[in-house]
N, C-alpha and C positions, 0 to 999 in steps of 0.2 A: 729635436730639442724638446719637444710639447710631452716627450714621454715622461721628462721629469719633474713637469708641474703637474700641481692638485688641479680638484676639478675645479675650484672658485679662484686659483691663482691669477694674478696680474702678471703678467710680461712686462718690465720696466724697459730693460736693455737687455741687451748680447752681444759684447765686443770681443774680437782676439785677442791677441798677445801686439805689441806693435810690432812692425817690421825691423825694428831693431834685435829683437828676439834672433834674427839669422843672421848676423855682422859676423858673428865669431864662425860657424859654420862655413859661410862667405871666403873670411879671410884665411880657413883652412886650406880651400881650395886655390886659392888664388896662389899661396907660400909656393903649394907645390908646384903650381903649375912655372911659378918661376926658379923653383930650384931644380924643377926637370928643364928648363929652356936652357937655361945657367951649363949643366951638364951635359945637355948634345953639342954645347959651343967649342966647352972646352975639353973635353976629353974625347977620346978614342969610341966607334960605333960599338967597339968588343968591351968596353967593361960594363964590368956588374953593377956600376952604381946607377948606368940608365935604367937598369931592370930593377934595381930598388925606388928610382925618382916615379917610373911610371907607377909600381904598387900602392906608393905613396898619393899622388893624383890620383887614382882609380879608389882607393881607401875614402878620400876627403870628399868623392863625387857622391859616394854613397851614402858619408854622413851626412852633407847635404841632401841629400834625397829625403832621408830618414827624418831631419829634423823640420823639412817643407812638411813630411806627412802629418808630421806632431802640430804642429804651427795650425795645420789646417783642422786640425780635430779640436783643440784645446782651446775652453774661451771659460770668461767670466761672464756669470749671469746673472742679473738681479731683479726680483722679483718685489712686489708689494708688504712681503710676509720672511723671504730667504736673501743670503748669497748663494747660490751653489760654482762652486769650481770642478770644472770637467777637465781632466789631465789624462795622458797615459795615450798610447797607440794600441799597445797588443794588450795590458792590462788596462782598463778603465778605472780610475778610479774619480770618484764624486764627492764633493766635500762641501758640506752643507752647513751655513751658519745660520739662526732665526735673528730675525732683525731685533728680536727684542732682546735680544742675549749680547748685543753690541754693547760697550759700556761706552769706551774710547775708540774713533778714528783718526791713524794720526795721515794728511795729506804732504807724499814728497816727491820734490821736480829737480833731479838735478841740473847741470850748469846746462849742457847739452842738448836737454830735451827743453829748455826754458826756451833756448836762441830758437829754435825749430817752430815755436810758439801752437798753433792750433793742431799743426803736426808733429808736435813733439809728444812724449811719453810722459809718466810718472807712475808713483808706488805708493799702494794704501796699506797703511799698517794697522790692524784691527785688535783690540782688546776686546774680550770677553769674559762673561760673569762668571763663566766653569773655569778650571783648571786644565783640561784638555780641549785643544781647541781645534779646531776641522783645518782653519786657512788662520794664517797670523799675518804673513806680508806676501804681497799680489804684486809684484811688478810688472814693467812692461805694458802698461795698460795703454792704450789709446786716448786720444783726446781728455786728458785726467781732469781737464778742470771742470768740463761737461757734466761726464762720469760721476764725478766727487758731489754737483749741485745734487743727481737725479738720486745717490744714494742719501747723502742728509736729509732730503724731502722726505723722503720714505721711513726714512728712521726718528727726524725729529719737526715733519713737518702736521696740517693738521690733523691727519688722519696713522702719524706714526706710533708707536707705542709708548714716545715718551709723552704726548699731548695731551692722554685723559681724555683724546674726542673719542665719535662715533666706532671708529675705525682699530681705537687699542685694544688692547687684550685685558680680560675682566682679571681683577686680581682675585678674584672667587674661584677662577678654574683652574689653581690648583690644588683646591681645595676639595674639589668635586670629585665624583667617581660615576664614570660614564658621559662626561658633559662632550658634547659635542655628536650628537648621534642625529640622525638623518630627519630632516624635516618634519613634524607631525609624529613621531616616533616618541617612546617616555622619557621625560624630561629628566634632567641630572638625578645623579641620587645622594642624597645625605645622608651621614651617620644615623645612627639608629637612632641617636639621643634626642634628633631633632625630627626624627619623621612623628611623634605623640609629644600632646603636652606632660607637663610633668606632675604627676600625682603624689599624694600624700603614703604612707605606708597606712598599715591598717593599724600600727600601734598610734601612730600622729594623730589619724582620727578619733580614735577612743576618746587617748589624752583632752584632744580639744570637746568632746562631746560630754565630759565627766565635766569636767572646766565650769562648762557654761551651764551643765544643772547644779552645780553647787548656790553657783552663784544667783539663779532664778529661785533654787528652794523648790525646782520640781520633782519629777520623778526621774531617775535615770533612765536615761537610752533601754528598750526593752530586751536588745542583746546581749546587756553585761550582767554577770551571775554578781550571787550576791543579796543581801536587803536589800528594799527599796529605805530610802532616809525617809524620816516620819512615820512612818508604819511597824510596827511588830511584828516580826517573822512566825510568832505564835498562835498558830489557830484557835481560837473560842469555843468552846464546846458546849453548846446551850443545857441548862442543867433539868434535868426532868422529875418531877416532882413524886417522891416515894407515898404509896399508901399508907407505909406504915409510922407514917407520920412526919418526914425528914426529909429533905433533897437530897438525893445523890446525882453523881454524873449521868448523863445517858453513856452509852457503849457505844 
């Protein structure tokens, strides 16, 4: 059983099927054994139907056999985190519910298993938040009302996922990508949007840096082309004074 828990798993329970699970198997065998007893009484050692009554007993012996083997392999398990249900003899199959995907539990004891009281049976019937669902209804369980305290603790006790304690599950992780990685290893990873703050473009900055020299009256920013405000874009050409009596420009 330890093969199909995590390494950090809790072990809650692991019960079988009740012993009611073999009544019907049981009473297969028993039919026959009386409707072959029935038939050596009253008929002849030469007819055919003892050679059918025995097939028939020899048939029920073996589904009994088969359904002990089932019985012995097949249990519910529940875990701090899981349901898993183990079914199947020659086929295994495993069926896994997360505690936190539970919406509804419904708890039922028929007439039967009520009168039986500590050793009587019942059936959990389970909703969940998906549309396909691993296990819906578990019968035959053992000791159900036990069963029933040890799964609601788990699911809505302090440390269950509907509590918001220590022990639920972050509504961030499924948000994340990578989260859950090995001790000391890098920590979750977020969008790209959120690994850098967020910057202005290079038009936003201009805009705001043109802004604020208008309104100071100084000089603009030294990287934007253009005049400076206040000043003439016209160069002065000092003027140099002619011999022949005149100013003209310098060259």
């Amino acid at each position: 059983m330890r093969r199909y828990l995590l390494g950090r798993e809790r072990l809650v329970a692991e019960v079988r099927w009740h012993l009611v699970w073999l009544v019907r198997p049981v009473l297969y065998v028993v039919a026959a054994a009386v409707v072959g007893t029935y038939l050596a009484i009253r008929v002849n050692t030469d007819s055919p139907l003892l050679d059918v009554a025995g097939f028939a007993f020899l048939a029920s012996l073996l589904f009994l056999g088969w359904k002990v083997l089932e019985w012995r392999g097949e249990r519910l398990v529940v875990t701090d985190r899981r349901l898993i249900m183990i079914t199947g003899l020659l086929t295994r199959r495993v069926g896994v519910m997360p505690l936190r995907k539970v919406t509804d539990m419904t708890f039922e004891r028929p007439l039967v298993g009520r009168l039986l009281g500590d050793h009587g049976w019942g059936t959990f019937v389970l909703e969940s938040a998906g549309q396909d669902q691993a296990m819906h209804r578990i019968p035959y369980l053992p000791e159900p009302e036990r069963l029933y305290g040890q799964v609601s603790h788990e699911i809505f006790g302090d440390r269950g996922p509907y509590s918001g304690g220590a022990g639920s599950p972050d509504p961030e992780d499924d948000l994340l990508i990578g989260s859950g990685g090995p001790p000391g290893g890098p920590g979750p990873v977020r969008p790209d949007s959120e690994d850098r703050p967020h910057d202005r473009s290079a038009h936003d900055r201009s805009a705001h840096d043109r802004s604020e020299g208008a309104e100071s009256g100084g000089d603009a920013p030294l990287d934007e082309p253009g005049p400076r405000p206040g000043r003439s874009d016209t160069t002065e050409i000092p003027a140099v004074r002619d011999t022949t009596g005149g100013d003209r420009p310098a060259e």
